[in-house]
ZAVO-426970 format. One record per residue: residue in one letter; x, y, z of N, C-alpha, C in turn. Coordinates in steps of 0.001 Angstrom, whole numbers, padded with zeros to 6 digits, always signed. Layout:
ZAVO-426970
aXYZXYZXYZ;...
END
This chain:
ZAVO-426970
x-058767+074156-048107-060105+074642-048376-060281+074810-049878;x-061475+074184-050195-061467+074508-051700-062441+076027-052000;x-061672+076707-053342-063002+078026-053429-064084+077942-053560;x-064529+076864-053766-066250+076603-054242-066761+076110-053238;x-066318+075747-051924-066541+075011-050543-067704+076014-050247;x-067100+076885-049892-068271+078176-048817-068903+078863-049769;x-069549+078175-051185-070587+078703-052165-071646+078395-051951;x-072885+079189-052003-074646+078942-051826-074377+078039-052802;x-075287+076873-052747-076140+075759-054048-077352+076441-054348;x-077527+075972-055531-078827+076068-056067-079086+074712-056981;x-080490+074498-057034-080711+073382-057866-081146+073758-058751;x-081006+072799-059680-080526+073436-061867-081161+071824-062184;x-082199+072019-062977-082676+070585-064172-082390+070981-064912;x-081630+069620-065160-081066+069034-066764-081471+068451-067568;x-081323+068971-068887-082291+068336-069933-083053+067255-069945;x-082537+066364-069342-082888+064569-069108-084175+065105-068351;x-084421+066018-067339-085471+065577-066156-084231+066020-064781;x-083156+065955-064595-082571+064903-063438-082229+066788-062561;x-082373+066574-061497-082022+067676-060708-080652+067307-059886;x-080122+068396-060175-079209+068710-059400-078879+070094-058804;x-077629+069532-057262-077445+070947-056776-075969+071414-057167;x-075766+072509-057607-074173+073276-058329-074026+073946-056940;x-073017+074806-056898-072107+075806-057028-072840+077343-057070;x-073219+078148-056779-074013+079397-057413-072624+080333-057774;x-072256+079952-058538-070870+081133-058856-071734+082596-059189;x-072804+082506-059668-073094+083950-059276-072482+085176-058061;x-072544+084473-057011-072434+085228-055787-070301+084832-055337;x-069874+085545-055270-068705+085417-054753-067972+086245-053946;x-066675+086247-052973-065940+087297-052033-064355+087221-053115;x-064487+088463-052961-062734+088766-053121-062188+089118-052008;x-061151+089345-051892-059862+089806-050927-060296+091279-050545;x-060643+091756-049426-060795+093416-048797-059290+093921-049224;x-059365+095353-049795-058597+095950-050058-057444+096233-049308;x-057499+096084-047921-056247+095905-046678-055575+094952-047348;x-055298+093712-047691-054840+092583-048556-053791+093328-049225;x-054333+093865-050402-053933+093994-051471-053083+095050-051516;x-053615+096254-050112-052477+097229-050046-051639+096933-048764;x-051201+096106-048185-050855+095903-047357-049475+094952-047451;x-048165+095608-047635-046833+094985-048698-046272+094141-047605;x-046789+094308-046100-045936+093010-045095-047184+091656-045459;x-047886+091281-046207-048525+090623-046577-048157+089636-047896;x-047228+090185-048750-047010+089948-049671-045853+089643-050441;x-045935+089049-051202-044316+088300-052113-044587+088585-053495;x-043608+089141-053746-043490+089285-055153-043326+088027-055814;x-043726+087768-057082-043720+086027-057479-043664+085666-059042;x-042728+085666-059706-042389+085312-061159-042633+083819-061416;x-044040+083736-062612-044528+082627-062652-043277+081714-064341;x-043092+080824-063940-042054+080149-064824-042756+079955-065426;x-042250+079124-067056-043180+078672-068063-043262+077287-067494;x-045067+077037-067326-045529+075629-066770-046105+075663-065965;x-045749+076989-064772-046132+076693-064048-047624+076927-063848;x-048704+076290-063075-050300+076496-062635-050545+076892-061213;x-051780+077857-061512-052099+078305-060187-051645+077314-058979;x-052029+076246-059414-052428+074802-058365-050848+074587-057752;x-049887+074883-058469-048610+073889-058239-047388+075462-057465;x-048523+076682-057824-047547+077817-057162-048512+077805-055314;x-049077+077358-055545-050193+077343-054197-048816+076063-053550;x-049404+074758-054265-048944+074094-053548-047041+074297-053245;x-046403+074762-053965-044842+075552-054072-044991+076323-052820;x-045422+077197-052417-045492+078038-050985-046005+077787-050187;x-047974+077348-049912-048482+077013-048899-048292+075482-048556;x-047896+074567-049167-047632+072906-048897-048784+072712-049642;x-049560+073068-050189-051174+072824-050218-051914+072935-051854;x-052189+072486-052569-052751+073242-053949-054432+073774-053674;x-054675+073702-052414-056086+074049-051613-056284+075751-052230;x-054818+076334-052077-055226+078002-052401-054943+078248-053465;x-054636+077470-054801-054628+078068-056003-055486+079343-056477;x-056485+079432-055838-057699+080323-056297-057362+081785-055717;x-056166+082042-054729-055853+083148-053915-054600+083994-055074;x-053881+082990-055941-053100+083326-057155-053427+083976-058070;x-055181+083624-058487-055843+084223-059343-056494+085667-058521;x-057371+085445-058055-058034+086440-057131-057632+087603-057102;x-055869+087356-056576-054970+088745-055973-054441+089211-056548;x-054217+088749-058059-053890+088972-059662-054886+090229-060422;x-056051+089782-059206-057362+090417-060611-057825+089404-061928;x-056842+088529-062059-056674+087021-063249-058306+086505-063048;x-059432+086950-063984-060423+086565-064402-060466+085482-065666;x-059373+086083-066577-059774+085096-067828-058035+084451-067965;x-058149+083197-067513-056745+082476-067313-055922+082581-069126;x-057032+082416-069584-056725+081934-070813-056015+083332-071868;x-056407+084434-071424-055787+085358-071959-054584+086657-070509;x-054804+086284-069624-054402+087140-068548-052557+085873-067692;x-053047+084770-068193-051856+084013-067225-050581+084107-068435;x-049343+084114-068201-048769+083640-069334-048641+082710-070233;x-048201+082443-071399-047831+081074-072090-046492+080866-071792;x-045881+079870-072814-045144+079092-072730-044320+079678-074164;x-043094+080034-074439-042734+080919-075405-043607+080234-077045;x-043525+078881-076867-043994+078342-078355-045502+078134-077570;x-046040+078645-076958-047438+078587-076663-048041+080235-077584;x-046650+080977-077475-046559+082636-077591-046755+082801-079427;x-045712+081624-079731-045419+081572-081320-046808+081233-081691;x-047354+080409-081271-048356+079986-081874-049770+080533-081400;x-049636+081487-081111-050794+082661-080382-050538+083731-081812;x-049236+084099-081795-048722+085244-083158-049302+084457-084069;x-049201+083422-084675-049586+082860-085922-050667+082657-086347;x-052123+082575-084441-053345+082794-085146-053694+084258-085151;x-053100+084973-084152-053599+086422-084573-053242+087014-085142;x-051969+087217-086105-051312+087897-087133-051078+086720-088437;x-052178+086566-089040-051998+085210-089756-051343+085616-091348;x-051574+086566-091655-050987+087566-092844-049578+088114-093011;x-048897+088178-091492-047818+088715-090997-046634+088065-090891;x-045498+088418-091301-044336+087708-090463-043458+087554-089258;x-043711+087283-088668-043595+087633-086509-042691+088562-086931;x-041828+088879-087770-040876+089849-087175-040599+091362-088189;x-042153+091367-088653-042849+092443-089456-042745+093349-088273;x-042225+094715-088298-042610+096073-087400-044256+095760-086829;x-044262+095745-085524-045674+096005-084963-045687+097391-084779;x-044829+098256-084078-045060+099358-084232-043560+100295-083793;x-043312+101352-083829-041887+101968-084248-041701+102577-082744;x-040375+102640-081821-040291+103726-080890-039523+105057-081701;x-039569+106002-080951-038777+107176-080796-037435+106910-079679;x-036663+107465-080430-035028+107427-079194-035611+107720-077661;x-036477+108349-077670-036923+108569-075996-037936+107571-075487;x-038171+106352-076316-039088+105283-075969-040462+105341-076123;x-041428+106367-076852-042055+106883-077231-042621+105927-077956;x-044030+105148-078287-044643+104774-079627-044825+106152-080643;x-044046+106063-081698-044217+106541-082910-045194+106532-084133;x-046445+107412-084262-047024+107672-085474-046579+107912-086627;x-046276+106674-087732-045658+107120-088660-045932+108507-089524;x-047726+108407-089971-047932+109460-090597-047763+110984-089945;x-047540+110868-088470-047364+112073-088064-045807+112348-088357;x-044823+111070-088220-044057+111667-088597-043604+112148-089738;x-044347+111340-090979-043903+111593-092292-044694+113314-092396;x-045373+113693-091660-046120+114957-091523-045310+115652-091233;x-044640+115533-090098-043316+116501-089489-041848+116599-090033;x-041421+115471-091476-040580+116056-091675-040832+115825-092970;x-042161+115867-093469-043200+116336-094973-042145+115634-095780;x-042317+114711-095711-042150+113025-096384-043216+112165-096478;x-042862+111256-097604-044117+110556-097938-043670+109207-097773;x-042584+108961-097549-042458+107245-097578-042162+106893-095603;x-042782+105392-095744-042442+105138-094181-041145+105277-094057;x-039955+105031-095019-038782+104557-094925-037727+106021-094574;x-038349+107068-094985-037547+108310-094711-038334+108825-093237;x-039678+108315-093181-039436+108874-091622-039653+108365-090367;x-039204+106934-090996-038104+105909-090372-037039+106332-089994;x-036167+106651-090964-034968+106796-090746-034736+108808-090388;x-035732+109648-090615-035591+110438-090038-035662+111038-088794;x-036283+110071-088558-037195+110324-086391-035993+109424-085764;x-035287+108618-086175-034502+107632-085719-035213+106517-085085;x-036345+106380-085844-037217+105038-085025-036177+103514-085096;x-036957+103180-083619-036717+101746-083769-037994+100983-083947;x-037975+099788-084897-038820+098724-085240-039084+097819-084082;x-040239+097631-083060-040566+096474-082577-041672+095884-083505;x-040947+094309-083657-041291+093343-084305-042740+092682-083566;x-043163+092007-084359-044679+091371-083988-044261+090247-082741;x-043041+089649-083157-042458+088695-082219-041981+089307-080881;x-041419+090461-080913-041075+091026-079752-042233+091637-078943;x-043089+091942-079435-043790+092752-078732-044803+092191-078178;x-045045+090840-078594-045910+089823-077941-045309+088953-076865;x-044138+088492-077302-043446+087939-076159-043232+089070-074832;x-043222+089857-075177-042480+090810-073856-044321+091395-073014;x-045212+091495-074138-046681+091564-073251-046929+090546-072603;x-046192+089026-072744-046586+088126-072325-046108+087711-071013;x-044492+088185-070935-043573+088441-070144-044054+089417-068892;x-044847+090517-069147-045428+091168-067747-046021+090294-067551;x-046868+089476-067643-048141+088634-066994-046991+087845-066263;x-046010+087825-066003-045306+086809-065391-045023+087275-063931;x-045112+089026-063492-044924+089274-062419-045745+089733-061434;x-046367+088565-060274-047285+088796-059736-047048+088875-058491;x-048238+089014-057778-047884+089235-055658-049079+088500-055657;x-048671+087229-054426-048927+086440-053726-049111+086515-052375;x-049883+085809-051670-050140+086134-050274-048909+085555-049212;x-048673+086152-048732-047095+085261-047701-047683+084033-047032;x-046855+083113-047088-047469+081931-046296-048273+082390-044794;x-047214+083266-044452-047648+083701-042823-048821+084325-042803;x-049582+084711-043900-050876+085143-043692-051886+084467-044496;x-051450+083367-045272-052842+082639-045972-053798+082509-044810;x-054166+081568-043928-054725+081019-043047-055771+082347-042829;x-054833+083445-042394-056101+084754-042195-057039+085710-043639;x-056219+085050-044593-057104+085166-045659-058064+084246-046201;x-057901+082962-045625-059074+082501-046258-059933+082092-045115;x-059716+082605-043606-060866+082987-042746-061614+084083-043620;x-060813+085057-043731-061670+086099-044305-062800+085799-045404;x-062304+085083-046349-063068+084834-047374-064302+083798-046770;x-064055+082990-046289-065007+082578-045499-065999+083192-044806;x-065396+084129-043977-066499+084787-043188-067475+085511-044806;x-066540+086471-045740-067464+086975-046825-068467+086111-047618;x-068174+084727-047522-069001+084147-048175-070372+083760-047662;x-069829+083296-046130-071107+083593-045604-072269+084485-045198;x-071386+085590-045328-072396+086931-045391-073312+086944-046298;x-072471+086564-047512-072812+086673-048578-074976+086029-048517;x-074184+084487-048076-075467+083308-048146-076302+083910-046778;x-076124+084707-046146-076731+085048-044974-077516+086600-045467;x-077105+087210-046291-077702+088537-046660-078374+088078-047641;
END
């Protein structure tokens, strides 16, 4: 089943004159919350570097038909910032957003108890003025621009998937919602 199958059309003119009928992505069903809290339903699922919605669908269900159930059950709205990269997909993400920086410049300091650390509070608390004494006075550790992007990138890697044994009754479901949808 494709996700755009059980979508209302609407017809849309195009600049030329020429009519056509789309898709109304306006209107859409997600997954009922039973789904999502419901753990005999579900697989935990670590996405490799490469891999696409399409090819983890087709990896479990035989099918790349439910790629769209990967995203959905994710919450994964914007692929482009929510799916993972590819580690030199990662490098080169650091290099346009820290373009001034050297990946392995302090992004920001822990405390021994794992704590993000305010420098000026700490240079406040042990009434010092340089980063470097209360650095070394709090016992901070330095996470680097490189580390701390790779490892945000690294959660996006652990997701829950629908068990094979229950796709089929999830995308009745979505079906039936869509038609409600075009019926209300």
């Amino acid at each position: 089943m494709a996700f755009f199958a059980p979508m209302l059309s609407t017809w849309y003119t195009l600049n030329d004159g020429t009519v056509v009928s789309l898709n109304d992505i306006s209107k859409f069903a997600t997954f009922s919350q039973h789904w999502k809290n419901d753990q005999r339903t579900q697989l935990q699922y670590e996405i490799k570097d490469g891999d696409l919605p399409h090819q983890i669908s087709n990896r479990l269900y035989g099918t790349v038909d439910y790629w769209w159930t990967v995203l959905l059950f994710n919450d994964i709205w914007d692929f482009n910032s929510q799916w993972p990269r590819n580690p030199g997909q990662v490098d080169d993400y650091i290099a346009s957003k820290y373009p001034d920086n050297n990946p392995f410049d302090a992004h920001h300091y822990i405390s021994p108890n794992g704590l993000v650390a305010d420098l000026l509070s700490m240079k406040l608390q042990y009434n010092v003025t340089s980063d470097a004494d209360a650095i070394r006075l709090g016992n901070l550790e330095a996470i680097s621009i490189y580390d701390y992007e790779h490892a945000l990138n690294d959660l996006k890697r652990n997701i829950i998937v629908i068990d094979p044994d229950s796709i089929q009754s999830v995308q009745r479901e979505y079906e039936d919602l869509m038609a409600g949808i075009s019926n209300g």
